[in-house]
NUGUKE-56877 format. One record per residue: residue in three letters; x, y, z of N, C-alpha, C in turn. Coordinates in steps of 0.2 Angstrom, whole numbers, padded with zeros to 4 digits, always signed. Example, Ala and Ser with C-alpha at 12.3 -4.5 7.8 and 13.67 -1.06 7.14 Angstrom:
ALA+0066-0028+0039+0062-0022+0039+0066-0016+0039;SER+0064-0011+0035+0068-0005+0036+0064+0000+0039;
This chain:
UNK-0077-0134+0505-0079-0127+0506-0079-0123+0500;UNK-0073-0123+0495-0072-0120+0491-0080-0121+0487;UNK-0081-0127+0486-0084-0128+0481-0091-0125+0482;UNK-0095-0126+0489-0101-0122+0492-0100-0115+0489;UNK-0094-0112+0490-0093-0105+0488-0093-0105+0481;UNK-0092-0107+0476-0093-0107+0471-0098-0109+0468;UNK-0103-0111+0470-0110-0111+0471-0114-0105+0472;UNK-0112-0103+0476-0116-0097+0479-0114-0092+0476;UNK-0109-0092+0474-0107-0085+0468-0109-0087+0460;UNK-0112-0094+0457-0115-0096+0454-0123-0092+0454;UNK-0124-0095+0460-0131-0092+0461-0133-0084+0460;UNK-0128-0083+0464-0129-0075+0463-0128-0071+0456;UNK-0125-0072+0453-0122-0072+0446-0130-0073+0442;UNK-0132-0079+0442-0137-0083+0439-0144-0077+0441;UNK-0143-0074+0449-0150-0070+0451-0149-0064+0447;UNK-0142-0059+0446-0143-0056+0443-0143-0054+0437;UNK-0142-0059+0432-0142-0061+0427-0150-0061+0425;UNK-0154-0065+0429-0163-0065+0428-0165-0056+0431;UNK-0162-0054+0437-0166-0049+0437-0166-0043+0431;UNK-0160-0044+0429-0158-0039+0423-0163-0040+0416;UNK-0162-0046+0416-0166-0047+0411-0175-0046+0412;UNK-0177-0047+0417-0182-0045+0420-0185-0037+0420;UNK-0179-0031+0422-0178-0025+0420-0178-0023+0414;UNK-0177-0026+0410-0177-0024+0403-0183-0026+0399;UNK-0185-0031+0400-0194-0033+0398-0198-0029+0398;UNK-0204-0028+0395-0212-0025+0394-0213-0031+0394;UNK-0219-0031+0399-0226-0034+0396-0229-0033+0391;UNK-0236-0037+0392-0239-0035+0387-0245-0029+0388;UNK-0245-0027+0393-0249-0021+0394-0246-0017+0401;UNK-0241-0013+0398-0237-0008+0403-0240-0006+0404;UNK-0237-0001+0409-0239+0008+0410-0234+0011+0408;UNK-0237+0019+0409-0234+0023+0405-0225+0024+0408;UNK-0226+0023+0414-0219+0023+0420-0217+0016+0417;UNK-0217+0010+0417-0214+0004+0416-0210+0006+0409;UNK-0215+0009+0405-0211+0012+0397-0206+0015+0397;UNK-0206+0019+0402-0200+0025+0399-0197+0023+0404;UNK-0196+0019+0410-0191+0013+0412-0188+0012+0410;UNK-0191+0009+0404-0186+0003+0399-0181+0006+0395;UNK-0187+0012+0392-0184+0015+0387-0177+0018+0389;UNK-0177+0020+0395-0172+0027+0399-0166+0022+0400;UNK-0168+0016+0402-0162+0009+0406-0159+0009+0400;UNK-0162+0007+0392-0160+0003+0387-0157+0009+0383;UNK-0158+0014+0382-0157+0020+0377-0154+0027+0379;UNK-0154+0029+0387-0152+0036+0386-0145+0037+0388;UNK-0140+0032+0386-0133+0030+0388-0131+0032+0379;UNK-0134+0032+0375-0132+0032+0368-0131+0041+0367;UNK-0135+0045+0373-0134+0053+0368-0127+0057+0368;UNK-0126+0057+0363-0120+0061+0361-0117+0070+0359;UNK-0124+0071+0360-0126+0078+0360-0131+0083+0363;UNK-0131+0088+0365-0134+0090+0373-0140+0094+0369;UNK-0144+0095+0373-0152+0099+0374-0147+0104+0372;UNK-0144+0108+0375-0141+0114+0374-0138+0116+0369;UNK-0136+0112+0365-0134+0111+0358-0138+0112+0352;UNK-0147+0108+0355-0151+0106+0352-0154+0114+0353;UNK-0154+0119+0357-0156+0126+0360-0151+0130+0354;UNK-0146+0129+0354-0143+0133+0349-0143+0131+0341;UNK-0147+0126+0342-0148+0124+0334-0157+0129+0333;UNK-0163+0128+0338-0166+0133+0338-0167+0139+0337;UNK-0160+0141+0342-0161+0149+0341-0160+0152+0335;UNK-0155+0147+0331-0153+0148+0320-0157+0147+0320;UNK-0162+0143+0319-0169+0144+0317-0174+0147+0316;UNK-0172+0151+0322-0177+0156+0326-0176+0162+0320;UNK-0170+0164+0314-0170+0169+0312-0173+0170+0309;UNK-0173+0178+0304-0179+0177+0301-0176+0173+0291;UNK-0169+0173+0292-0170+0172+0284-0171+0163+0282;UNK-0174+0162+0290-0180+0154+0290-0185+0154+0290;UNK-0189+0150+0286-0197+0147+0288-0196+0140+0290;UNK-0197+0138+0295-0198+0131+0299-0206+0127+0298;UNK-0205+0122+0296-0210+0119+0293-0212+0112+0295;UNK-0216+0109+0300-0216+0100+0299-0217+0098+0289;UNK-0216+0091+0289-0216+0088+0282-0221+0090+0279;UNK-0227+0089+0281-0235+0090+0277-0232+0096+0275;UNK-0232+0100+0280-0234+0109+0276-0227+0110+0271;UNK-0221+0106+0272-0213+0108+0271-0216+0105+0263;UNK-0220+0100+0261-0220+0097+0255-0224+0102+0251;UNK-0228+0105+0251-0233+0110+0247-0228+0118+0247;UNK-0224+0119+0252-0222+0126+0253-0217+0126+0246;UNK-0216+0132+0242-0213+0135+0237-0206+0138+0237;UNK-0201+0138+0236-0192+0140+0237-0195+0148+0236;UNK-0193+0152+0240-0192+0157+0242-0184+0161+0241;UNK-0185+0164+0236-0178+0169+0234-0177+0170+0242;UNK-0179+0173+0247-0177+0179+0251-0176+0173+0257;UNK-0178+0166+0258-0180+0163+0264-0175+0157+0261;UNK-0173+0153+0266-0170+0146+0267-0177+0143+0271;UNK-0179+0137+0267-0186+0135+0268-0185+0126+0272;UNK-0186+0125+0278-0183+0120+0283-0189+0115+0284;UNK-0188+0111+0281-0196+0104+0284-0189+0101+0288;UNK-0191+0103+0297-0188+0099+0301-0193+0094+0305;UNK-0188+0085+0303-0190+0079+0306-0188+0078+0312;UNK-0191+0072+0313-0188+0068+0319-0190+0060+0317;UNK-0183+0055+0317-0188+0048+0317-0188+0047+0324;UNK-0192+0046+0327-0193+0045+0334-0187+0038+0336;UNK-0187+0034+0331-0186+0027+0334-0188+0024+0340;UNK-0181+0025+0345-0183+0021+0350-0185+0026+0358;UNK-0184+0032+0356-0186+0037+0362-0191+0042+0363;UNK-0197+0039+0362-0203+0045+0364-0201+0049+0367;UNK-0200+0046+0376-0200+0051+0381-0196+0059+0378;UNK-0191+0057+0375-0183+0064+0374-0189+0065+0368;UNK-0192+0063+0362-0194+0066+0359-0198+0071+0362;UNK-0204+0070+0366-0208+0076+0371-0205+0080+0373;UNK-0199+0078+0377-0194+0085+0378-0192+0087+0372;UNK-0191+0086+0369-0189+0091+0362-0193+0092+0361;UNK-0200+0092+0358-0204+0094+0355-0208+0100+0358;UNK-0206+0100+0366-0209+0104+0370-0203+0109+0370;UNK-0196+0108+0368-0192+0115+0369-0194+0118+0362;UNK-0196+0115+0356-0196+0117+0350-0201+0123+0350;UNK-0208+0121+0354-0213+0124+0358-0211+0130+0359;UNK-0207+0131+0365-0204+0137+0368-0200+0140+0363;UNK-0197+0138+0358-0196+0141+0354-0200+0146+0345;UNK-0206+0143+0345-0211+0146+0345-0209+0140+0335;UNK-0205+0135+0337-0207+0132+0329-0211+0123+0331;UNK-0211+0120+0325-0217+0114+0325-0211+0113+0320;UNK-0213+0105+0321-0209+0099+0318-0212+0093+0315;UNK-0209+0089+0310-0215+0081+0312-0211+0077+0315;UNK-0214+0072+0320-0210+0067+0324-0214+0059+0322;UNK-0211+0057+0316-0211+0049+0316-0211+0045+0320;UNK-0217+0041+0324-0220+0035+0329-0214+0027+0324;UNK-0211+0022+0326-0210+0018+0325-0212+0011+0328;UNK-0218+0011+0321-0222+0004+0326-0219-0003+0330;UNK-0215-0004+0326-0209-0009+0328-0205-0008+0334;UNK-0204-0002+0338-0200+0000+0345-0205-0004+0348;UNK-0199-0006+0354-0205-0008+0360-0209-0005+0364;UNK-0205+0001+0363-0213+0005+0367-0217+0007+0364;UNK-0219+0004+0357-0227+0006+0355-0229-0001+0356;UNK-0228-0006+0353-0231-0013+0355-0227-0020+0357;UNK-0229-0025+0357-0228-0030+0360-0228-0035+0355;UNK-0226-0038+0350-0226-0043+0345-0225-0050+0348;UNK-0229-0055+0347-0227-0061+0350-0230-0066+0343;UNK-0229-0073+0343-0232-0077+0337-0240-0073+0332;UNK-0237-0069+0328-0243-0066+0325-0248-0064+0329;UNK-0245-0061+0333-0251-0057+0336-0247-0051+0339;UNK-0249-0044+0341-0247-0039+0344-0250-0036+0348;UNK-0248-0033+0354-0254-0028+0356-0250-0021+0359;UNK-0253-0016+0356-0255-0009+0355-0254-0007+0362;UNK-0249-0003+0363-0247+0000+0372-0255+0006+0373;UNK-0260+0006+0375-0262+0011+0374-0260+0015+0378;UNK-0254+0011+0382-0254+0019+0391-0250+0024+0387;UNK-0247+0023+0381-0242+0027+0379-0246+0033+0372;UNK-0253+0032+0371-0258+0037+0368-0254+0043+0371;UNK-0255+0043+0378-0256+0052+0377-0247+0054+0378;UNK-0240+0052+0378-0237+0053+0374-0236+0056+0366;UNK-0239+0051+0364-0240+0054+0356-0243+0059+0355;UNK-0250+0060+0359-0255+0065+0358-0251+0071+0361;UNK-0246+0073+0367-0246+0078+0368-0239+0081+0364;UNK-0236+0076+0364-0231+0079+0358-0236+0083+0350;UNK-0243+0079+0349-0245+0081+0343-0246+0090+0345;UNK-0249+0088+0354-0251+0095+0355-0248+0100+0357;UNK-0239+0100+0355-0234+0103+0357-0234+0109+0350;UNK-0241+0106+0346-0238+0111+0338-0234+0106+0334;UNK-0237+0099+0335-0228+0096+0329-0235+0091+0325;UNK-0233+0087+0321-0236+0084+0314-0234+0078+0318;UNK-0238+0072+0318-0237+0063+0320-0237+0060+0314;UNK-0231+0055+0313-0231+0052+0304-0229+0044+0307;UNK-0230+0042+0303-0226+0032+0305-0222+0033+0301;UNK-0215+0029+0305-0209+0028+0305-0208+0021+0302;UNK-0211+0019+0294-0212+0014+0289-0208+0010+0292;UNK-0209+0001+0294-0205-0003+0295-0210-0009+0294;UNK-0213-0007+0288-0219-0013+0286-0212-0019+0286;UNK-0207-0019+0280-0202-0026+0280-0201-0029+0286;UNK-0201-0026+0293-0201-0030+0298-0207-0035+0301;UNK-0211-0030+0297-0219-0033+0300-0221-0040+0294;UNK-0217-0040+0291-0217-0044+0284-0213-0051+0285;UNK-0206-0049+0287-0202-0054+0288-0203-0058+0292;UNK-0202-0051+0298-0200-0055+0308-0206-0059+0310;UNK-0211-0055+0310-0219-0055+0313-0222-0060+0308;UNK-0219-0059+0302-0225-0062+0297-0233-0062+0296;UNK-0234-0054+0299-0239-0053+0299-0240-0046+0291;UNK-0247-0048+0291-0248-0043+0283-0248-0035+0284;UNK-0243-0032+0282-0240-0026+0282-0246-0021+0280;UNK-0249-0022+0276-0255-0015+0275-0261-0017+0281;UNK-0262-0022+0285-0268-0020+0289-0262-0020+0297;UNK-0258-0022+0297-0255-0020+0302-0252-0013+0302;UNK-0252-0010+0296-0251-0002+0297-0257+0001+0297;UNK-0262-0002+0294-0270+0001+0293-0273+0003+0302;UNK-0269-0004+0305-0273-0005+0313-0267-0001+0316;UNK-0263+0002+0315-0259+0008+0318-0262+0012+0317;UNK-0261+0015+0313-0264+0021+0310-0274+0024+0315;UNK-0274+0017+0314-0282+0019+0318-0283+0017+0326;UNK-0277+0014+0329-0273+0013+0335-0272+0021+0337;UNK-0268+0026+0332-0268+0031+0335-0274+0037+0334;UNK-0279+0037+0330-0282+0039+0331-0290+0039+0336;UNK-0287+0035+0339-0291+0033+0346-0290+0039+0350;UNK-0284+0042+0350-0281+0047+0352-0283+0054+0347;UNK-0287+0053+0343-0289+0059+0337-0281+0064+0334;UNK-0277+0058+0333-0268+0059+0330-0271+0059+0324;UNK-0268+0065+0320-0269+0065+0313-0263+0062+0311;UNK-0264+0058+0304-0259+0055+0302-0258+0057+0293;UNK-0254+0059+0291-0253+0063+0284-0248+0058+0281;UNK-0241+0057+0285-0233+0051+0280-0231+0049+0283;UNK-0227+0043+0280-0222+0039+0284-0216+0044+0283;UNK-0211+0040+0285-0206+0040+0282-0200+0032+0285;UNK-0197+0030+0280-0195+0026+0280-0191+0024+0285;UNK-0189+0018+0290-0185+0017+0294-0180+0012+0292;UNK-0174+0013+0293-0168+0009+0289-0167+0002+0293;UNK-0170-0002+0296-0170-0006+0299-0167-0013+0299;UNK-0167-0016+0302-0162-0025+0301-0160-0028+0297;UNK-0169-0028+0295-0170-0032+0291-0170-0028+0283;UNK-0172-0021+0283-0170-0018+0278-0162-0019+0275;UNK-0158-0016+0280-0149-0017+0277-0148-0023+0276;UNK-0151-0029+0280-0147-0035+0277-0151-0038+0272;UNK-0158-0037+0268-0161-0037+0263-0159-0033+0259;UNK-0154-0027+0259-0154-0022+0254-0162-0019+0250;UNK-0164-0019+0254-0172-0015+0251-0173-0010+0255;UNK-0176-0005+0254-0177+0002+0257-0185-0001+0258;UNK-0187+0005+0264-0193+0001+0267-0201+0005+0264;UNK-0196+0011+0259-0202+0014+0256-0204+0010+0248;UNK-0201+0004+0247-0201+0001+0244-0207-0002+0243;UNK-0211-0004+0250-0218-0008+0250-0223-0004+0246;UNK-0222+0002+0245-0224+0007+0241-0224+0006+0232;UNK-0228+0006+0228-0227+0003+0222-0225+0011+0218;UNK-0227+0015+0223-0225+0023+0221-0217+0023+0220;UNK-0212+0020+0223-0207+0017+0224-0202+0014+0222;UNK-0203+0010+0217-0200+0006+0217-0202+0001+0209;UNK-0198-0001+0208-0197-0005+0201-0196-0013+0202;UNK-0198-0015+0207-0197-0024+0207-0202-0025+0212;UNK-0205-0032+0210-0210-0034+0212-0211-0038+0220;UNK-0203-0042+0220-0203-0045+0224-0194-0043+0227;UNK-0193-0047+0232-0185-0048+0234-0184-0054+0238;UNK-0179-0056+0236-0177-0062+0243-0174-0061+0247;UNK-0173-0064+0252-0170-0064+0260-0170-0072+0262;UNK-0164-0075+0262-0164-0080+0267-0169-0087+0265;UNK-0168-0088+0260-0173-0091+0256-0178-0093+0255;UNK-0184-0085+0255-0191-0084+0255-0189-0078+0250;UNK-0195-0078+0246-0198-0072+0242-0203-0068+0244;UNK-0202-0061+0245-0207-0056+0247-0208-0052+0243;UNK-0214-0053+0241-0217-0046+0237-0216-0037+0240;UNK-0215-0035+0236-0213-0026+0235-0219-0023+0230;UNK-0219-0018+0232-0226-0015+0228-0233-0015+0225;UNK-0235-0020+0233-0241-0020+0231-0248-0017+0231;UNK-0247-0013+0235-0250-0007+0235-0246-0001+0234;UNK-0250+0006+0235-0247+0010+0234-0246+0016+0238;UNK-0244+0021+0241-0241+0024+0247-0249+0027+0247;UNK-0255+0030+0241-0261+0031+0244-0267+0025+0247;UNK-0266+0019+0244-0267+0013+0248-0266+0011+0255;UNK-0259+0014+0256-0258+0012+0263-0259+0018+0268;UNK-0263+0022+0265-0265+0028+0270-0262+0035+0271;UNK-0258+0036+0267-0252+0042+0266-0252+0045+0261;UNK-0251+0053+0262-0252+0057+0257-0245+0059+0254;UNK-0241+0056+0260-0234+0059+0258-0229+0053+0260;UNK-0221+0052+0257-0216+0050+0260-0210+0054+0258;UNK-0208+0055+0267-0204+0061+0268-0198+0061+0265;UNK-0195+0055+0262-0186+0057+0258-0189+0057+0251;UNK-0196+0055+0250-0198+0058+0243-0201+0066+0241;UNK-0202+0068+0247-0203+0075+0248-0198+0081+0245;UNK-0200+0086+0240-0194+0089+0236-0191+0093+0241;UNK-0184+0092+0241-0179+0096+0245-0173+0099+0241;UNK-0170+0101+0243-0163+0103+0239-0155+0100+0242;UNK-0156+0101+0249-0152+0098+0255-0156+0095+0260;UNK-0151+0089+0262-0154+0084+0266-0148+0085+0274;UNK-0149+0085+0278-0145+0086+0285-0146+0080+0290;UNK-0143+0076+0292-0145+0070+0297-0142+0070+0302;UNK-0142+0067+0308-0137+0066+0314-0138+0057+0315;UNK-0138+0054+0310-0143+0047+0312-0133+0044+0313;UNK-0134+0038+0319-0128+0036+0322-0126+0042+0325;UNK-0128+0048+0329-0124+0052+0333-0119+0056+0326;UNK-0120+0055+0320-0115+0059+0318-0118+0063+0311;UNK-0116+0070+0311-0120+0074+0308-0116+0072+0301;UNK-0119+0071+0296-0120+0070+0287-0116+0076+0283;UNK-0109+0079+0286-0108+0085+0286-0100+0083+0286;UNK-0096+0086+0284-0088+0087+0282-0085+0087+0292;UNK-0083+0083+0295-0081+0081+0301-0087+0078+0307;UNK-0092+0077+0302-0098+0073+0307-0100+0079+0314;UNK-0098+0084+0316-0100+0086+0323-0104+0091+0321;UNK-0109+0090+0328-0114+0096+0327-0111+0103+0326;UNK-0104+0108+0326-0102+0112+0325-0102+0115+0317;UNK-0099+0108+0315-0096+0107+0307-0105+0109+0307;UNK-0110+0104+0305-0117+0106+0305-0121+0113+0303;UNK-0117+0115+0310-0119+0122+0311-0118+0125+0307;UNK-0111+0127+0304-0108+0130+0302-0110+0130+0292;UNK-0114+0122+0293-0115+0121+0286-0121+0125+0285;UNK-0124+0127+0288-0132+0127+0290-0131+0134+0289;UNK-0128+0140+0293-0128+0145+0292-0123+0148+0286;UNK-0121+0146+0283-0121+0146+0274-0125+0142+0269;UNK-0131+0141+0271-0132+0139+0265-0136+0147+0264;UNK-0136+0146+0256-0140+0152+0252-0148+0152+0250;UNK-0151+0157+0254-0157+0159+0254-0161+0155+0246;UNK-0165+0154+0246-0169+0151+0241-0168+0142+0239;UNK-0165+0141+0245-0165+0133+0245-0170+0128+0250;UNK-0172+0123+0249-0178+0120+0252-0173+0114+0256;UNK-0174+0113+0264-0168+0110+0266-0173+0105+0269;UNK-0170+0098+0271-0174+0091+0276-0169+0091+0281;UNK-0171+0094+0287-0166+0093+0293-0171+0087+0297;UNK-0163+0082+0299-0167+0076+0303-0162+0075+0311;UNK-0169+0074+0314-0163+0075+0320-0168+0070+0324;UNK-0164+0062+0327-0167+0058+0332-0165+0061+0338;UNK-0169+0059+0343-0170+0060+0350-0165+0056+0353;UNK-0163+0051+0352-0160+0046+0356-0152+0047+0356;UNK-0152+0055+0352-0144+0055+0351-0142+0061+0356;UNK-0147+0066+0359-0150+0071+0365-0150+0068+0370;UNK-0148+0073+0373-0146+0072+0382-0147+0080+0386;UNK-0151+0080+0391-0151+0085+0395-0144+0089+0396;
């Protein structure tokens, strides 16, 4: 008898363990509800800082000794004696969905931001043996975020598409790029995403960029991969964003703000001293927000 029983809790152990794993899969041609399924089950467990935080980071913004700026416009705009001059980010990474909501509270707050797409998340595509395909149900996410007033840039992760995929990183960015313009997405910069394979290659990802970088190639794991072989206007970009002149850089990447105590408070506090005539990069992910 014992033993039946312990079969049967085998089994069930065994079903829940597949349907989980079932849960957390895309196909290869989701819907736009299967995506933010996934996204919401795998990722919205990470936010460690509230909408309402994000509100009062806005309303500082909203004063006047700010001009708020996405990257394109934030890269040409000139240091201002009288103004603290703000090109504020977003790397999307892994949560469209919360980046729409933010980008819509931005809206209501009457400023525009850039939101970096990461062609490597699972909710833009599907990668399997050199091949990928392109979610198109999640276009009009991207498009409505562009139409919230903010700037759409890629989230560089070519060394992934290099390493992992082993697919050729400039036509695989070339076919994003033109992936989003199906949607008539204008695309102007990357900016780099610090990725896996990045950190444990130690190579930065703006690096594929020959604008960038002083070495030809790098190893990994006993292959040699070429660096620099083209150039950031080559691979379709006018600009990359941590190349972009600033004076101060501000981040929340791992939930923790780049500031003396790491907390959004401490931030704040940094933010509303800084002195008028400085060109500031404020970077804020989505996946770290919560209603």
């Amino acid at each position: 008898m014992n033993k039946y029983i312990f079969i049967s809790i085998l089994l069930i152990v065994v079903a829940l363990i597949t349907n989980c794993k079932k849960e957390y899969t895309l196909g290869s041609d989701p819907t736009v509800d299967e995506v933010e399924h996934y996204v919401r089950k795998t990722n919205d467990s990470r936010a460690v800082f509230s909408y309402k935080q994000y509100e009062e980071l806005l309303t500082e913004l909203q004063k006047d000794r700010y001009v708020v700026l996405p990257i394109n416009q934030f890269r040409s705009c000139k240091r201002n004696d009288s103004l603290v001059v703000v090109g504020l980010r977003h790397d999307i990474d892994w949560h469209p969905f919360k980046a729409l909501e933010m980008a819509r509270l931005e809206q209501d707050f009457g400023l525009s931001s850039t939101w970096y797409i990461l062609p490597t998340a699972p909710y833009f595509a599907k990668y399997s043996r050199k091949e990928l395909n392109r979610f198109s149900s999640m276009l009009p996410i991207y498009k409505s975020i562009e139409n919230s007033g903010c700037e759409i840039g890629i989230h560089n992760d070519l060394l992934t598409v290099m390493v992992t995929y082993k697919m050729d990183p400039k036509q695989v960015n070339s076919d994003d790029i033109s992936f989003l313009r199906r949607k008539e997405i204008q695309i102007f910069g990357s900016a780099a995403h610090g990725s896996t394979v990045a950190q444990k290659a130690h190579v930065v990802n703006f690096e594929m960029y020959s604008n960038f970088t002083n070495r030809s190639s790098f190893s990994f794991r006993g292959k040699v991969y070429p660096l620099g072989s083209y150039s950031l206007q080559q691979y379709g970009f006018y600009y990359e964003a941590y190349h972009v002149d600033h004076d101060l850089y501000f981040s929340d990447v791992g939930g923790v703000w780049n500031v003396s105590g790491g907390s959004f408070k401490s931030f704040m506090k940094t933010l509303k001293n800084i002195a008028p005539g400085k060109k500031v990069q404020i970077l804020v992910h989505p996946v770290w927000w919560k209603k």
